[in-house]
C-alpha positions in Angstrom: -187.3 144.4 173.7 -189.7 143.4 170.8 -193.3 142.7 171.8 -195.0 139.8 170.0 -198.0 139.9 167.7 -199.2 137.3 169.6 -199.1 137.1 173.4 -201.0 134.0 175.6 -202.4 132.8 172.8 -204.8 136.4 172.6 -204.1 138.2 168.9 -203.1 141.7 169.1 -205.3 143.7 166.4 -203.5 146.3 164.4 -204.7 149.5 164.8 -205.1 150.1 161.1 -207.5 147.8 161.3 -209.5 149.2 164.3 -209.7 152.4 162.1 -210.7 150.7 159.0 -213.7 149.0 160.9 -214.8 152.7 162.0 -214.5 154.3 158.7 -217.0 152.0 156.8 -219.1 154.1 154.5 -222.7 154.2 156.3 -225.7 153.8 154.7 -227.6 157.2 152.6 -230.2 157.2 155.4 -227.5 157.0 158.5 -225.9 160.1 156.7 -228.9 162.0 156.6 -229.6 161.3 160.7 -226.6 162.5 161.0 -226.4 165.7 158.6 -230.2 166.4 159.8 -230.2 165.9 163.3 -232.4 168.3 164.1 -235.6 167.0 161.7 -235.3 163.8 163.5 -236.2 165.4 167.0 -238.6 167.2 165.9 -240.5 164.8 163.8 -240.2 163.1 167.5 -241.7 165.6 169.5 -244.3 165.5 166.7 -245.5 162.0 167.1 -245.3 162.3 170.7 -247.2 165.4 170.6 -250.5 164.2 168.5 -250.0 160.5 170.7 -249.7 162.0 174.0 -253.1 164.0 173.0 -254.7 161.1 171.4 -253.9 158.3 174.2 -252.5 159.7 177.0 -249.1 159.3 178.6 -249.9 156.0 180.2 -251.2 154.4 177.0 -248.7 156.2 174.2 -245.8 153.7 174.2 -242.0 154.9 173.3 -242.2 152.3 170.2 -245.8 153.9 169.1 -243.7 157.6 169.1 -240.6 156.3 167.0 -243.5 154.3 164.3 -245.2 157.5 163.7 -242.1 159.6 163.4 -240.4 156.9 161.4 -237.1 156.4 163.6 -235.0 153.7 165.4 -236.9 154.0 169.1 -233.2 154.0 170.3 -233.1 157.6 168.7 -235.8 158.8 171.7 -233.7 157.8 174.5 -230.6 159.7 172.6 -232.4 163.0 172.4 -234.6 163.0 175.3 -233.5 160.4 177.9 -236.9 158.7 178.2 -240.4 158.9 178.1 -240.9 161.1 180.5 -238.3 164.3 179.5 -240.0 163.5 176.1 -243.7 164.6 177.5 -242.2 167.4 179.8 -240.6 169.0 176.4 -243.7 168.6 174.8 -245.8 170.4 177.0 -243.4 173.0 177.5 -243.2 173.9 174.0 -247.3 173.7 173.5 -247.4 175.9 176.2 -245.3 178.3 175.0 -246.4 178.0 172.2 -249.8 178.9 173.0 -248.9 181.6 175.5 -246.8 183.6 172.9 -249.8 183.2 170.4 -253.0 184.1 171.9 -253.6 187.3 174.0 -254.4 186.4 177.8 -258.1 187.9 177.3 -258.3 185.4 174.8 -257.1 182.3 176.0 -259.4 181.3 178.0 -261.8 181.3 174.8 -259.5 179.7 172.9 -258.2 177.3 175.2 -262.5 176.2 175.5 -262.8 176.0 171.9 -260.0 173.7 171.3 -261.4 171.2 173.6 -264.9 171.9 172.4 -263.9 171.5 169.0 -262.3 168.1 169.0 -262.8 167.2 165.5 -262.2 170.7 163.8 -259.5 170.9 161.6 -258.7 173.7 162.8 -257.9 172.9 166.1 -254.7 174.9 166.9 -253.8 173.5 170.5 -254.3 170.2 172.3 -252.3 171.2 175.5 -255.6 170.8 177.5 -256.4 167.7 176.0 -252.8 165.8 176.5 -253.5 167.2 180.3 -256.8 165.5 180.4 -255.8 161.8 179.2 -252.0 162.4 181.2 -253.4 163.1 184.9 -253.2 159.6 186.1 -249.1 160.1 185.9 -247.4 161.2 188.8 -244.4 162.2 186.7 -247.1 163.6 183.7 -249.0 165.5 187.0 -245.6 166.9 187.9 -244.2 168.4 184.6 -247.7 169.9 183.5 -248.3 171.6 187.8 -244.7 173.2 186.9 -245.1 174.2 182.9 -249.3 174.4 182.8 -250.6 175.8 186.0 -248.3 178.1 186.4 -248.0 179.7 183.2 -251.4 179.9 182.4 -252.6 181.2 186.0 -250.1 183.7 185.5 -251.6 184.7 182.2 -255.2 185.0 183.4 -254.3 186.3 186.7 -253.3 189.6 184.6 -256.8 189.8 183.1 -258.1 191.1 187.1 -256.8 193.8 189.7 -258.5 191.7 192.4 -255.8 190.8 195.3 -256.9 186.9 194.8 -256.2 187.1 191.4 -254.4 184.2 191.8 -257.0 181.7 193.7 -259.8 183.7 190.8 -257.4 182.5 187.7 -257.3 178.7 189.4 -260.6 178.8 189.5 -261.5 180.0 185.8 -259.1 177.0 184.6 -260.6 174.5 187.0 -263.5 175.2 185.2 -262.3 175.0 181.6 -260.4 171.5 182.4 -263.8 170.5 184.0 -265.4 170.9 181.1 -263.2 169.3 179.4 -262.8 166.5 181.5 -266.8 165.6 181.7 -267.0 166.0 177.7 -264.2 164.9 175.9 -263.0 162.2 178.6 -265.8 160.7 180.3 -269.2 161.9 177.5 -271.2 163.3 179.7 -274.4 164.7 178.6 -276.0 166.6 177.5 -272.7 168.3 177.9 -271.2 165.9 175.4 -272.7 166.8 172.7 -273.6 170.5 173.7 -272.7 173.0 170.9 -269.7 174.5 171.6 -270.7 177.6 170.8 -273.4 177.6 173.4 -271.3 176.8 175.6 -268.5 179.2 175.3 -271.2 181.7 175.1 -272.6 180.5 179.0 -268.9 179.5 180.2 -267.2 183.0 179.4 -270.6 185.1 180.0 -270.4 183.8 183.7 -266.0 184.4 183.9 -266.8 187.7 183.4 -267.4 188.4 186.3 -264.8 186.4 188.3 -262.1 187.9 186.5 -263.4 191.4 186.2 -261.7 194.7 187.2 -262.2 197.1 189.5 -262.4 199.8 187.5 -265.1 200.6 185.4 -264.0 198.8 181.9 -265.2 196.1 179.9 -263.8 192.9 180.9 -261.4 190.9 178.8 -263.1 187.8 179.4 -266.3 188.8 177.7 -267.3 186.6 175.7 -267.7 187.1 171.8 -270.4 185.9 169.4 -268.8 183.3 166.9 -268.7 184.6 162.9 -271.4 182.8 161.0 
């Protein structure tokens, strides 16, 4: 038995055609998404990376990250799933990033200067900073207790032999983020406007001694005089 072309009235497409449809020559920019995949995620994590820093996670909007990375927003939710995995993958890789980078008697110094230094140009981090403006997300909170806290109390629990090494790493990074908090978020003074190396100089003089050893060495979290 033959079956129709047509059947109720309803038009049964060839599939020739179907297949012609799909094999329409895309546009130069379509084929260099798709031969380059990888440029367009990153120029994503990117834009959400300097946003995220800048705004926050509440004010830095999905079509904000695709404008500054120069994508189809539709492209964010392809890669990342939303929003949210977006700022988790960020932080993850800033944090690693940072970790791998700076020895653990120096991060604490370096993690200060970077939200001392706000408009240096030679501000290598913002991990601290994107914490600061994120904390008023529960799902932001979340992703930075599992990838920040615990990474960097790790990192500076190593710097003492003290058996709450833990609860004295906490408190060293309470104290940076505190800083941070009452100068770069809510311009405190005379903090605000406190040199920054004046203030590394008091901030690290007094960790010293809260993440010191027992044994009679220097400690790494001296603090060092800035080159002229």
């Amino acid at each position: 038995m033959r079956v129709n072309a047509v059947t109720h009235g309803i038009r049964v497409t060839p599939t020739a055609t179907v297949s012609a449809v799909e094999d329409e020559p895309v546009t130069g920019e379509r084929r260099a998404r798709r031969r380059d995949a990888a440029a367009t995620r990153r120029a994503l994590l990117e834009a959400a990376a300097a946003l995220f820093a800048e705004r926050g996670f509440d004010r830095t909007t999905v079509r904000a990250i695709a404008s500054r990375a120069e994508v189809n927003q539709a492209l964010l939710f392809r890669y990342f799933g939303s929003k949210d995995a977006l700022f988790e993958e960020v932080m993850a890789a800033r944090i690693r990033q940072t970790l791998a980078g700076t020895p653990p008697e120096r991060l604490l110094e370096t993690s200060l200067r970077d939200i001392l230094d706000q408009n240096s140009a030679g501000r290598r981090d913002r991990t601290l900073e994107t914490l600061l403006r994120s904390t008023g997300n529960d799902n932001a909170a979340a992703a930075i207790r599992r990838e920040l806290g615990e990474e960097y109390v790790r990192a500076l629990a190593g710097l003492t032999d003290q058996e709450d090494a833990t609860l004295r790493a906490d408190l060293a990074l309470a104290w940076v983020l505190g800083i941070g908090l009452l100068r770069g978020v809510a311009g405190t003074e005379p903090l605000s406007s406190a040199d920054p190396d004046t203030v590394c100089a008091l901030v690290l003089d007094a960790l010293r001694s809260l993440l010191e050893r027992s044994s009679p060495t220097e400690s790494p979290a001296t603090p060092r005089r800035a080159s002229p």
